[in-house]
TITORBA-136262 format. One record per residue: x, y, z of N, C-alpha, C in turn; residue in one letter. Coordinates in steps of 0.001 Angstrom, whole numbers, padded with zeros to 6 digits, always signed. Layout:
BEGIN
XYZXYZXYZA...
//
This chain:
BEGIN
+007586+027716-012530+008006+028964-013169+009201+028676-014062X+009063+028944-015200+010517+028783-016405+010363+029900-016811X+012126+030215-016586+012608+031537-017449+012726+031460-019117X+012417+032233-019725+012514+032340-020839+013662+032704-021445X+013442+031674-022131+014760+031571-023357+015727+032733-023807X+016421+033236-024162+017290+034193-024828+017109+034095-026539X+016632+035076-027350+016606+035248-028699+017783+034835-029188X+017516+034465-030400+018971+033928-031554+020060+032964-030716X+018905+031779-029264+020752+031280-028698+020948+030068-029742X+022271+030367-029192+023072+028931-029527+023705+028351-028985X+023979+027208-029180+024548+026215-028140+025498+025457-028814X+026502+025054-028320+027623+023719-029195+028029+022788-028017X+027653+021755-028401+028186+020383-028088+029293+019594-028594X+029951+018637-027736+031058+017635-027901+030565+017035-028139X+031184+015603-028081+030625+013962-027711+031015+013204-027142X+032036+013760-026386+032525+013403-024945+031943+012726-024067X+030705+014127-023897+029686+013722-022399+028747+013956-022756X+027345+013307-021877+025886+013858-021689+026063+015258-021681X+025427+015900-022684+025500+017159-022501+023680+018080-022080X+023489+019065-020897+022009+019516-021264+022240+020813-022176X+020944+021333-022807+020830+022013-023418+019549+022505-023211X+019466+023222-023499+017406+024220-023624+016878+024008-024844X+016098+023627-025011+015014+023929-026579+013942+024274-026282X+012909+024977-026967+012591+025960-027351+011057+024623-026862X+009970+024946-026483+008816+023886-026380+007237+024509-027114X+008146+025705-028256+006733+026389-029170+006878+026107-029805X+008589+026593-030652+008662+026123-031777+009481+025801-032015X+009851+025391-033878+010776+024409-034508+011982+025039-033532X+013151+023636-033365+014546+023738-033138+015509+023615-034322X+016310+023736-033921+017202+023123-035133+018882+022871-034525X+018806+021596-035063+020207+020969-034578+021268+020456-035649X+022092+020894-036091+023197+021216-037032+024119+020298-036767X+024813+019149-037383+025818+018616-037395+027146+019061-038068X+027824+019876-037779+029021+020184-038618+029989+019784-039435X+029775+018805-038879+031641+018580-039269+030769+016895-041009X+029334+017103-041179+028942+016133-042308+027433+015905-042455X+027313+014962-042744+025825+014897-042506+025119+014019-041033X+023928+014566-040883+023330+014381-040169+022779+012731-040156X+022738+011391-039423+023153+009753-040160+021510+009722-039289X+021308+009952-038104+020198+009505-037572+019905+010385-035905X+018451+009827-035516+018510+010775-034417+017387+009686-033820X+018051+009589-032675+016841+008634-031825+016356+008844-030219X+014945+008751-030241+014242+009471-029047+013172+008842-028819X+012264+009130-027651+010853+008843-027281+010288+009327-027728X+009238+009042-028469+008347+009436-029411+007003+009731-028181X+007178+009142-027338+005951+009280-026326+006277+010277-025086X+007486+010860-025795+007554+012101-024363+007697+013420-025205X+006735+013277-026539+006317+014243-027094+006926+015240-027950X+007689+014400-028979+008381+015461-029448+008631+014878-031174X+008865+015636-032294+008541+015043-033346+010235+015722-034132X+011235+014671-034694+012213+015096-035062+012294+014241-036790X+012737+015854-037414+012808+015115-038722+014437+015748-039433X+015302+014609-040208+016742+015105-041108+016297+015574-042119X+017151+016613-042258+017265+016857-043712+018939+017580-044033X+019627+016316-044212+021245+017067-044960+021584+016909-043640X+022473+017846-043568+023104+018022-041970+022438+018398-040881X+020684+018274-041177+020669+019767-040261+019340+018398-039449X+018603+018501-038343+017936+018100-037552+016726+019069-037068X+015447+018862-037124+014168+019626-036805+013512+019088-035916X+013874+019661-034631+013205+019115-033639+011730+020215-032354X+010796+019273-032853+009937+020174-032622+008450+019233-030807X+008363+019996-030474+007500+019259-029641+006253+019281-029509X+005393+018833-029217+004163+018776-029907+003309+018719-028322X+001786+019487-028611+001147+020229-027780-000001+018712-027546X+000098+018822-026190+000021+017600-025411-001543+017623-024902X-002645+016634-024844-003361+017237-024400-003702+016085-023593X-004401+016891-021965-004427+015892-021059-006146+016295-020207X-006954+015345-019963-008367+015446-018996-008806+016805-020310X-008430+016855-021820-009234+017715-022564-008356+019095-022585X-007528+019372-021816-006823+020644-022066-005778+020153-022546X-005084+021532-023335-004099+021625-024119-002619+021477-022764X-001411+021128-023223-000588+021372-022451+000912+021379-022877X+001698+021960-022994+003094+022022-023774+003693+021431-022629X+004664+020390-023481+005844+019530-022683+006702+020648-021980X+007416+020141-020926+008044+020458-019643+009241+019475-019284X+008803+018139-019149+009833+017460-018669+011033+017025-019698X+012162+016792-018830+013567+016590-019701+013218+015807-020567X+013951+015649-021704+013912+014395-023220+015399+014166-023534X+015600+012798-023152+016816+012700-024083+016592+012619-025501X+017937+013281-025980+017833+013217-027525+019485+012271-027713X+019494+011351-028778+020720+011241-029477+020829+011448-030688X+022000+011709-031290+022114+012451-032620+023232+011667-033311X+023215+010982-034561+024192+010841-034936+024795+011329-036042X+025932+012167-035577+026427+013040-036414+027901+012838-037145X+028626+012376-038259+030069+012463-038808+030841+010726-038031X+029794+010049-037898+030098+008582-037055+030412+009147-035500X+029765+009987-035134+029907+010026-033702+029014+010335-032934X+028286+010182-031379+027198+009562-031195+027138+010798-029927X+025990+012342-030112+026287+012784-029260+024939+012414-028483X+025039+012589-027087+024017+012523-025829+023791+013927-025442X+022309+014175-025872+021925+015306-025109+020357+015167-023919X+020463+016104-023179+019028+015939-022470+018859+017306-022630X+017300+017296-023135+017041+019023-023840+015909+019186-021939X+016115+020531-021962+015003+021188-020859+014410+021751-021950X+012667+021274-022396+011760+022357-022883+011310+023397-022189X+011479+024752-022452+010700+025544-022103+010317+027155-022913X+008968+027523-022552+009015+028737-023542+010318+029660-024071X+009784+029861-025232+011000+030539-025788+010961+030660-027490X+012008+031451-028132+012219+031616-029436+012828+030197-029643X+012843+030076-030901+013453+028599-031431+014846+028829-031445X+015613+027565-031038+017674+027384-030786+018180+026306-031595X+018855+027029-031826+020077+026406-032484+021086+025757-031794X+020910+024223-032201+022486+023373-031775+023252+022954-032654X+024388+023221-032321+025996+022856-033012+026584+021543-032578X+026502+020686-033094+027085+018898-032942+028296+019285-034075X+029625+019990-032437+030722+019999-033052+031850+018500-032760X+032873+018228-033585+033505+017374-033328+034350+017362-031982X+034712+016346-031314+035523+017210-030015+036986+017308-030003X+037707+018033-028982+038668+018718-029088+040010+018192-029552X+039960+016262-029394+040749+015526-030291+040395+015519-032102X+039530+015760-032055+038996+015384-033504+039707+017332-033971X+038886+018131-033568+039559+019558-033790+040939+019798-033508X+041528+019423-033352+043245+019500-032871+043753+018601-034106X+042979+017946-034661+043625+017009-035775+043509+017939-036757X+042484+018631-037144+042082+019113-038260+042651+020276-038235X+042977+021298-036878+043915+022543-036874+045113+022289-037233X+045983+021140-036936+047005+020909-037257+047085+020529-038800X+046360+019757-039337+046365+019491-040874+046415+020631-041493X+045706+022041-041053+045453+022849-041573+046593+024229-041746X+046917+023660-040150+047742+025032-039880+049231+024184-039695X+049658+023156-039008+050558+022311-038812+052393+022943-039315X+052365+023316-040827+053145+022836-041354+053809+024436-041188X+052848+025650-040769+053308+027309-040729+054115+027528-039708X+054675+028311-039714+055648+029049-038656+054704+029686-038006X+055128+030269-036766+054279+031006-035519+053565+031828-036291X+054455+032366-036734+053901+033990-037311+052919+033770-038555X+052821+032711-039345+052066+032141-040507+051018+031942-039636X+050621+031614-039134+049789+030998-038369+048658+032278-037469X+049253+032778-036661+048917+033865-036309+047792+034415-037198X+049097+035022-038420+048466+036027-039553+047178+035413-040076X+047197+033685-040163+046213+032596-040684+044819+033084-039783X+044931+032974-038839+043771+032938-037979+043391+034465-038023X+044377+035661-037959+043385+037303-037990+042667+037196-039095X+043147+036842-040286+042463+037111-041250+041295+035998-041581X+041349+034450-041219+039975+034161-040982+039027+035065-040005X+039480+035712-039158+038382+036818-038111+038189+038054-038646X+039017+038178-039563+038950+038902-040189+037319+039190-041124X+037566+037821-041825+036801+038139-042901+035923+037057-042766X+035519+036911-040924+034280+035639-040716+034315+034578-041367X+035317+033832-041471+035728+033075-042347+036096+031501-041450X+035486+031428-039975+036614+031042-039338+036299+029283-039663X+037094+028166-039720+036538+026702-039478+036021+026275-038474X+035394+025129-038720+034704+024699-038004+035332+024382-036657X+036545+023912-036964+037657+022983-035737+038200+023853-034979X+037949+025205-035385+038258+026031-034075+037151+026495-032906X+037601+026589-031770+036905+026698-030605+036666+027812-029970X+034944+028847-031115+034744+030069-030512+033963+030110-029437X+034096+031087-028820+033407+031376-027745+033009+033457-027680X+031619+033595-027451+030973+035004-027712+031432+035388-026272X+031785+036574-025780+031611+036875-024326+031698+038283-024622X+030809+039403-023723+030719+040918-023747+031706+040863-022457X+033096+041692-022854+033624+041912-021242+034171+042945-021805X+034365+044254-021141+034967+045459-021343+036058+045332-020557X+037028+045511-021051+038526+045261-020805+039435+046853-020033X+039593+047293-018959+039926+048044-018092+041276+048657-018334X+041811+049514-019728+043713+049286-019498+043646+050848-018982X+044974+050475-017941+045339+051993-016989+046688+052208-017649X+047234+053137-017783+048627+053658-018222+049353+053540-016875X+050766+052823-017497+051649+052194-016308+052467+053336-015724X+053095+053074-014198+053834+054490-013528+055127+055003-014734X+055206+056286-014665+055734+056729-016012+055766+056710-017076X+054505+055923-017690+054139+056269-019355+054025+057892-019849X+053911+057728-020960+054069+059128-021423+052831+059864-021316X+052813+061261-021517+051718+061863-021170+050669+060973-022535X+051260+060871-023681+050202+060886-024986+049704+059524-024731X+050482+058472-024115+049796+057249-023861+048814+057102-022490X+049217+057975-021442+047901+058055-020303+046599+058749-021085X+046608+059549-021875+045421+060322-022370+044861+059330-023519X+045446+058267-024112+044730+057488-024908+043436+056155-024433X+044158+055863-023043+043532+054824-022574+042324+055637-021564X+042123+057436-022064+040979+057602-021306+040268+057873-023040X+040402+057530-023907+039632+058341-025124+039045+057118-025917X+039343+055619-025247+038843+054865-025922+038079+053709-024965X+037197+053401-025478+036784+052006-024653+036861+050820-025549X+037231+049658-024544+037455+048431-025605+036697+047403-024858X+036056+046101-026040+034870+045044-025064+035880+044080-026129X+035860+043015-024975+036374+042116-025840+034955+041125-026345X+034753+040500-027453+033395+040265-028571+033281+038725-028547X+035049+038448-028779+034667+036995-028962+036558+036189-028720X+036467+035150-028140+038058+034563-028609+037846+032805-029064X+038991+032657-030214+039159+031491-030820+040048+030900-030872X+040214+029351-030091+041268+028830-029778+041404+027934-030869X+042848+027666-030988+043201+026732-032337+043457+025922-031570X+043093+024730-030955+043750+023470-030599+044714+022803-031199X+045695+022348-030868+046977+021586-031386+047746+022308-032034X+047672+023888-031686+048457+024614-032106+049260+025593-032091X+048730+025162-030848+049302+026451-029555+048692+027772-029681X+047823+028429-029879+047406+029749-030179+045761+029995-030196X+046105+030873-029423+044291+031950-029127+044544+033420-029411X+043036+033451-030445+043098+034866-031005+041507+035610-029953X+042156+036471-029736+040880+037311-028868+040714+038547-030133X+039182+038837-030146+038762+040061-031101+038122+040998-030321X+038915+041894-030117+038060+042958-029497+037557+044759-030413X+036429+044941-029860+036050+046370-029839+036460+047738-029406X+037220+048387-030273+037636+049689-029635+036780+050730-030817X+036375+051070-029344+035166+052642-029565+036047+053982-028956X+035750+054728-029997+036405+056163-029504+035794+057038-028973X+036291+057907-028090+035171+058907-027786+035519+060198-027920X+036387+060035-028763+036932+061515-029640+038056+061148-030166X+038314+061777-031580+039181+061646-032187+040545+060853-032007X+041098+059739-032395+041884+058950-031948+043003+058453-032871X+044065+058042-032607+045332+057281-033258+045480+056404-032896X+045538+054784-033352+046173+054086-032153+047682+053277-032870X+048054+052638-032259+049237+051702-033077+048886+050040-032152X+049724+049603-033057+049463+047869-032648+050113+047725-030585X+051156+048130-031005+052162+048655-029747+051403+049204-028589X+050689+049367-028634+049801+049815-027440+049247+049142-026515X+049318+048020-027616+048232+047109-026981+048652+045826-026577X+050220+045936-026523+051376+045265-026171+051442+045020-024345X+050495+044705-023881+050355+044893-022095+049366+044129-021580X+049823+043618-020375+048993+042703-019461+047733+042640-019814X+046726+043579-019750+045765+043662-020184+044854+043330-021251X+046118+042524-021961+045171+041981-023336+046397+040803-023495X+047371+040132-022559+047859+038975-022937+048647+038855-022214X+050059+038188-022674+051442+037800-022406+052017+037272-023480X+051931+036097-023937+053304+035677-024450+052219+035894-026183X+052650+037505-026879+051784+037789-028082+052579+037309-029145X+051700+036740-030336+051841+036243-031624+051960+037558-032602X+050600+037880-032438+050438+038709-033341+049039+039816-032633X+049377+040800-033270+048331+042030-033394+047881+042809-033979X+046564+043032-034409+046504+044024-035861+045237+045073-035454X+045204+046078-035379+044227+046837-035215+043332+047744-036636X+042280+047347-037226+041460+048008-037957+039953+048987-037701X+040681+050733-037979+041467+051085-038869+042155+052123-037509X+043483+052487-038164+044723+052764-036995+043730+054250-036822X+042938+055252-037180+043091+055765-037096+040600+056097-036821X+040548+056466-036172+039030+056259-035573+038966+058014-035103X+037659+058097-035869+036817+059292-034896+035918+059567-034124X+035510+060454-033906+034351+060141-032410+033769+059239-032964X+033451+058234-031613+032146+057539-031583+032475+056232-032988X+033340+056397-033113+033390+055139-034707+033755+054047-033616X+034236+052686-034382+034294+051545-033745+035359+051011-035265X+036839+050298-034260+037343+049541-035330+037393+048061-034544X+038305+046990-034929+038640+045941-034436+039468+046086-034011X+040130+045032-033060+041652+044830-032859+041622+043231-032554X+042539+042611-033318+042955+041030-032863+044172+040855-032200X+044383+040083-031302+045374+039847-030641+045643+038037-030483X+046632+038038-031242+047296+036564-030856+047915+035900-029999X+047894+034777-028989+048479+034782-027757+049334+033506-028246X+050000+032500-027887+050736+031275-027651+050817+030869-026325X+050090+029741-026505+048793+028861-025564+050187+027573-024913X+050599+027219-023709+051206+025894-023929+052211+025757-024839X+052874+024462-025150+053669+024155-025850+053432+023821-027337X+054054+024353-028489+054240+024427-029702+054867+023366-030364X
//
């Protein structure tokens, strides 16, 4: 019995370690080298599977097996290696039904900590910060940063003696946090979250100044300050990760 795949996944790899992954055993895959072009990809050709480059990108597809006259789609593990930007990742794919996936052959977290710092290195906290909302801003983000998707709805209660207008705000809105992106070598993680209203609303950056969405904050920007029923704006929040 194999569970079926999840639509539109994706996956990102280091090159650290053996990494597993799922691919898809109907149809085309596709495996993406980021950080250049795609140099070579080497596998068993006899455990059924047919991979072709083109540019950065890798097409890996498996091919319908036939055994005593019946048809039969591959099942068992395949290592794959990939060589991607001179670096040599190890994967072992599990085929099984499913929509076709996408893999990310990202550089790893030494190689990304080099390139955040080249990039961001030379800014003050607050440069930096502002650097990263507005790549999330405007989906813009590099490669060398380290996103991660997660649906979590985030719980904030108004603290003993807040004001009446701030206990009645944290019942008029709900917030999911969507996605957060760590800058390696640079001390700083930006979390993006979802705030949905459920009637007419105000908010300010200051609000959102509490346990519940950090500690030691960079920066915060909420778009747009001002939401009506049922609308949806953003809010980013900057943290400072470790030592600077």
């Amino acid at each position: 019995m194999c569970a079926a795949l999840p639509a539109a996944a994706e996956q990102t790899v280091t090159p650290e370690m053996t990494t597993p992954i799922k691919l898809s055993n109907t149809d085309i895959n596709r495996v993406v080298c980021t950080n250049g072009e795609m140099a070579d990809a080497i596998f068993s050709k006899e455990k059924g599977l047919k991979v072709s480059i083109q540019g950065k990108n890798a097409f890996v597809k498996y091919l319908i097996q036939v055994t005593g006259g019946a048809e039969q789609l591959v099942r068992k593990p395949t290592e794959l290696f990939f060589v991607c930007d001179s670096q040599v990742y190890s994967l072992v794919a599990s085929p099984e039904p499913g929509p076709s996936q996408t893999v990310y052959l990202s550089s790893g977290a030494r190689n990304r900590a080099e390139k955040n710092m080249a990039m961001m290195g030379a800014m003050p906290t607050e440069e930096k910060a502002l650097f990263l909302i507005q790549a999330a801003y405007k989906d813009e983000l590099s490669d060398s940063l380290n996103v991660t998707r997660k649906q979590e709805r985030v719980k904030a209660s108004p603290e003993k003696g807040s004001p009446e207008e701030e206990k009645q705000l944290w019942e008029e809105v709900d917030i999911t946090l969507s996605r957060t992106v760590r800058a390696e070598g640079v001390g700083l993680v930006l979390k993006e979250y979802v705030v949905t209203a459920r009637k007419n609303v105000e908010l300010r950056e200051i609000n959102f100044l509490r346990k519940e969405f950090g500690e030691e904050f960079a920066a915060v920007m909420v778009d747009p300050l001002k939401l009506k029923e049922k609308e949806k704006g953003r809010l980013f929040i900057v943290e400072r990760v470790g030592r600077q």
